[in-house]
C-alpha positions as CSV (number, residue, x, y, z in Angstrom):
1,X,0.7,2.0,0.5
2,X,1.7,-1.4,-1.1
3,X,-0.5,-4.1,-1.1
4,X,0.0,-7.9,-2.2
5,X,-3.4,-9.8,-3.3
6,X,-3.1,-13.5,-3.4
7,X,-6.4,-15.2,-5.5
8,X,-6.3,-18.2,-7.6
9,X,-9.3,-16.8,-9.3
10,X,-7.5,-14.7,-11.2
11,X,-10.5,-12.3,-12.7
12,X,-11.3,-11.6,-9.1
13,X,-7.4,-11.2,-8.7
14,X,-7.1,-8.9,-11.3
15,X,-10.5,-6.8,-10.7
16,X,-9.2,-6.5,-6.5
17,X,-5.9,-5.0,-7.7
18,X,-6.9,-2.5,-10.8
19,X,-9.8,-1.1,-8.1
20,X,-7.1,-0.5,-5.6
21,X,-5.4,1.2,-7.7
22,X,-7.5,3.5,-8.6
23,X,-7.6,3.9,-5.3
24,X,-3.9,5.5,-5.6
25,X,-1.9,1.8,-3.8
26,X,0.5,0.7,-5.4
27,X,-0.8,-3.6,-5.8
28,X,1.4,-6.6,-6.8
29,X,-0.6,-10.1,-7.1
30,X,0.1,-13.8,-7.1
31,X,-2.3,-16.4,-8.2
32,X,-1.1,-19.5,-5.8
33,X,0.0,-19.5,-2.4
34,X,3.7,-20.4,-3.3
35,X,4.3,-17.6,-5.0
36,X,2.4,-15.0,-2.8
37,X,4.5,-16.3,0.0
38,X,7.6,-15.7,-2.1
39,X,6.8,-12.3,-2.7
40,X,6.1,-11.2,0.5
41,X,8.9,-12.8,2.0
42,X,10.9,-10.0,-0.3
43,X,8.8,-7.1,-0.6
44,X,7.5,-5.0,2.1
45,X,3.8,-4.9,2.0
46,X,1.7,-3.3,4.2
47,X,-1.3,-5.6,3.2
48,X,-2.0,-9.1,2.0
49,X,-5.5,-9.6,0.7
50,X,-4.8,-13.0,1.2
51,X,-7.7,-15.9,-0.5
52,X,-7.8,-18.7,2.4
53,X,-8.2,-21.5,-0.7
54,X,-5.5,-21.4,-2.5
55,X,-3.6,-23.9,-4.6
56,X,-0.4,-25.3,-4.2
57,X,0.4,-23.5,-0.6
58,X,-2.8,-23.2,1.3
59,X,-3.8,-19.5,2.2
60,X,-3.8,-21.1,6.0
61,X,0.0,-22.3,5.4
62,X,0.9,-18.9,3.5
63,X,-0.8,-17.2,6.9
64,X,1.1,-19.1,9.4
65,X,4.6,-18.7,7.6
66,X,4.5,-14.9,7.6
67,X,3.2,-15.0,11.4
68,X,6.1,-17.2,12.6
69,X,8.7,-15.1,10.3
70,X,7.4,-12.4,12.2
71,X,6.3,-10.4,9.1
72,X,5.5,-6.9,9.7
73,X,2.5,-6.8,6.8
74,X,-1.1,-7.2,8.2
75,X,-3.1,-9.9,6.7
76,X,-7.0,-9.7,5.2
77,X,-7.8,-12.9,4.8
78,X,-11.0,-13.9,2.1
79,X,-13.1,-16.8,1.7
80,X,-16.3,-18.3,0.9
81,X,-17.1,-19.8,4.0
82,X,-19.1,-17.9,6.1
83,X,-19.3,-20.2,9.6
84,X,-18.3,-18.4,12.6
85,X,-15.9,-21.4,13.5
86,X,-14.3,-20.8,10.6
87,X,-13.3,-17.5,10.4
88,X,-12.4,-17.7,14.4
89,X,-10.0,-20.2,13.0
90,X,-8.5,-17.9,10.0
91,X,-8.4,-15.4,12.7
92,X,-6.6,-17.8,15.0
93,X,-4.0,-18.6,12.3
94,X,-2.6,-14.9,13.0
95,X,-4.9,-13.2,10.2
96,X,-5.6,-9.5,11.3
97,X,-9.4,-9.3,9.3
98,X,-11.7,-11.7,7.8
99,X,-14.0,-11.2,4.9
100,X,-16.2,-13.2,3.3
101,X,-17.1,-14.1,-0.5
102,X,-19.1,-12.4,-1.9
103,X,-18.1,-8.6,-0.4
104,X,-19.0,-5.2,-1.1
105,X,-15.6,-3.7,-2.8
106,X,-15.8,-0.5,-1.1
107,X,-15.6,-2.2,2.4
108,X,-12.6,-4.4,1.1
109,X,-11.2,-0.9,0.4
110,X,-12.0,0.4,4.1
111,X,-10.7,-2.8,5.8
112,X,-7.8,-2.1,3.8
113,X,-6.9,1.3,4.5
114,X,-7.9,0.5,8.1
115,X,-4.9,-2.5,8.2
116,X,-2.5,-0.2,6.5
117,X,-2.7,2.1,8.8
118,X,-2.1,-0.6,11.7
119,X,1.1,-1.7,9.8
120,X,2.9,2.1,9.8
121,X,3.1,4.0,12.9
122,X,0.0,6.0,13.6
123,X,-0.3,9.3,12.0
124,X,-3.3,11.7,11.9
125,X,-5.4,11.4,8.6
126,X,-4.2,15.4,7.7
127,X,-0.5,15.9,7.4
128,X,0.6,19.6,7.6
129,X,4.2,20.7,6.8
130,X,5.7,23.7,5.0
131,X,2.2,25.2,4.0
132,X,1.3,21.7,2.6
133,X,-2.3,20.2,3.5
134,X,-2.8,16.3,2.5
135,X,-5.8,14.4,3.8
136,X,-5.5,11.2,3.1
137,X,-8.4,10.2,3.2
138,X,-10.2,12.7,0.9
139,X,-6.7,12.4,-1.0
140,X,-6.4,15.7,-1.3
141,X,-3.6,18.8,-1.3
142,X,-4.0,22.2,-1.1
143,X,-1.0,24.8,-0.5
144,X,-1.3,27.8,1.0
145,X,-5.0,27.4,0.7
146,X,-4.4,26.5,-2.9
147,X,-5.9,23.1,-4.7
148,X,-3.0,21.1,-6.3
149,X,-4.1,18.5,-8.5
150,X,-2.3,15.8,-8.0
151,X,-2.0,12.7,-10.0
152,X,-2.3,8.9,-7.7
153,X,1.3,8.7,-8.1
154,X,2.1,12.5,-7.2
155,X,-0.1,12.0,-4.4
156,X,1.7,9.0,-3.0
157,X,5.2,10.5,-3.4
158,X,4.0,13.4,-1.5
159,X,3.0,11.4,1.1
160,X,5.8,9.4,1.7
161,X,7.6,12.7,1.7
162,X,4.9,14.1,5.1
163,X,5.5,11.2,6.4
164,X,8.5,11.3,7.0
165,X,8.2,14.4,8.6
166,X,11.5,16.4,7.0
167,X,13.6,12.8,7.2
168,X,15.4,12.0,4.0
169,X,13.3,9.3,1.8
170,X,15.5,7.5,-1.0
171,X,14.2,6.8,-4.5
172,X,14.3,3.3,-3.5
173,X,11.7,3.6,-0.9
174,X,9.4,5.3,-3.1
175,X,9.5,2.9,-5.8
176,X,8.8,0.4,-2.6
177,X,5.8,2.2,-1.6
178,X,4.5,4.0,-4.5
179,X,4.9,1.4,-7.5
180,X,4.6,-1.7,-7.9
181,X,7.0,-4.8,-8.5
182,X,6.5,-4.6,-12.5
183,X,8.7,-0.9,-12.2
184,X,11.8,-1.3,-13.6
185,X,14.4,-0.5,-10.3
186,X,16.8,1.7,-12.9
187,X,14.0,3.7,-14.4
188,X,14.3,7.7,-14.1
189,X,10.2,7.9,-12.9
190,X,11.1,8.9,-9.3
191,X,13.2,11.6,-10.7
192,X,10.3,12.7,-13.2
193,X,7.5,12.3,-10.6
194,X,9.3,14.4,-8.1
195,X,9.8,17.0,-10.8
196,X,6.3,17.2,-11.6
197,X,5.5,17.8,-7.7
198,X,7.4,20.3,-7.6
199,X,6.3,22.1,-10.6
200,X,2.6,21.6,-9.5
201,X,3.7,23.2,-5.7
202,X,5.0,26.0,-7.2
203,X,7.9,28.4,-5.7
204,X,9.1,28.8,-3.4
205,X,10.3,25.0,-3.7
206,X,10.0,23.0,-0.3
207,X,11.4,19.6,-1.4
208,X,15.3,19.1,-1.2
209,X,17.1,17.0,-3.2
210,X,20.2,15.3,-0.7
211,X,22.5,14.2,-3.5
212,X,23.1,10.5,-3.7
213,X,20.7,10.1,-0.6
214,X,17.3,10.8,-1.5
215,X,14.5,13.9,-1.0
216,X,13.3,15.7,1.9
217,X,10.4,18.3,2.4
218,X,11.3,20.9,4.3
């Protein structure tokens, strides 16, 4: 999944996005509300972690934009105050989940996962295809009853490719979903990642490459 935090503090910023991604997401971040808005108005998130104070654009303002633009990405919005009126009014702005400074990491985590899985269609938290087992939530693989270890970015390429449930997913998409915006968009990693999984699968292979359209899992 690709998630887009938008703090002005940028230590909390920073320390949001690096544990996300050691929770294997793939995290872009912007430090004012200008500049979050610009990036998800070109990027498809599946979650803002959106700071309601912001500077510049208000985290309110950045909310409402993305709501009247019709923006498929679900919105956790974060702030200090902890008044029921005002979160009922962060909620009313079109935010999907509210949580309040100072939080627990490990529910911002669960409330994440929770909205990510709100802004895909639903899909059970096992995925099953050609002998493969992933559990997503365990993130986990096994093959035939075998363990494959699986690094956080082999793990996410692999899921894209269950997801899509033996549909053809282009390199493009995976460096959408499994990287973030610092990739560079000609890099070979896709190509190298994939070959990895593969290797770690073992034979007989079960991932197609569809020349000049993408990869499929059997």
């Amino acid at each position: 999944m690709r998630i887009l935090v938008v703090e002005d503090e940028r230590q909390l910023a920073d320390s949001i996005a690096e544990g996300l991604r050691l929770h294997g997401m793939a995290v872009d971040v912007a430090y004012d509300g200008e500049a979050g808005f610009e990036r998800a108005s070109v990027n498809d998130y599946d979650v803002l972690v959106l700071d309601r104070d912001l500077p510049v654009v208000s985290g309110d303002e950045v909310c409402a934009a993305l709501v009247r633009s019709e923006s498929q990405s679900r919105i956790l919005m974060l702030t200090a105050a902890t008044a029921v009126a005002q979160r009922v009014a962060g909620l009313g702005l079109g935010a999907d989940d509210y949580l309040t400074k100072p939080f627990a990491f490990a529910e911002l985590v669960a409330r994440v996962r929770a909205l990510a899985r709100r802004a895909r269609p639903a899909i059970p938290p096992i995925l099953e295809r050609a002998g493969i087992r992933l559990d997503t939530h365990r993130r986990s693989v096994m093959r035939d009853g075998r363990v494959i270890d699986l690094s956080r970015k082999e793990f996410a390429v692999l899921e894209e490719l269950m997801r899509a449930d033996g549909g053809v997913v282009s390199a493009e998409q995976l460096l959408e979903k499994a990287w973030d915006e610092q990739i560079d968009p000609f890099t070979n990693v896709v190509r190298f990642t994939m070959m990895m999984v593969r290797r770690k699968l073992g034979d007989p292979q079960v991932i197609d490459t569809v020349q000049g359209v993408g990869y499929r899992l059997k």
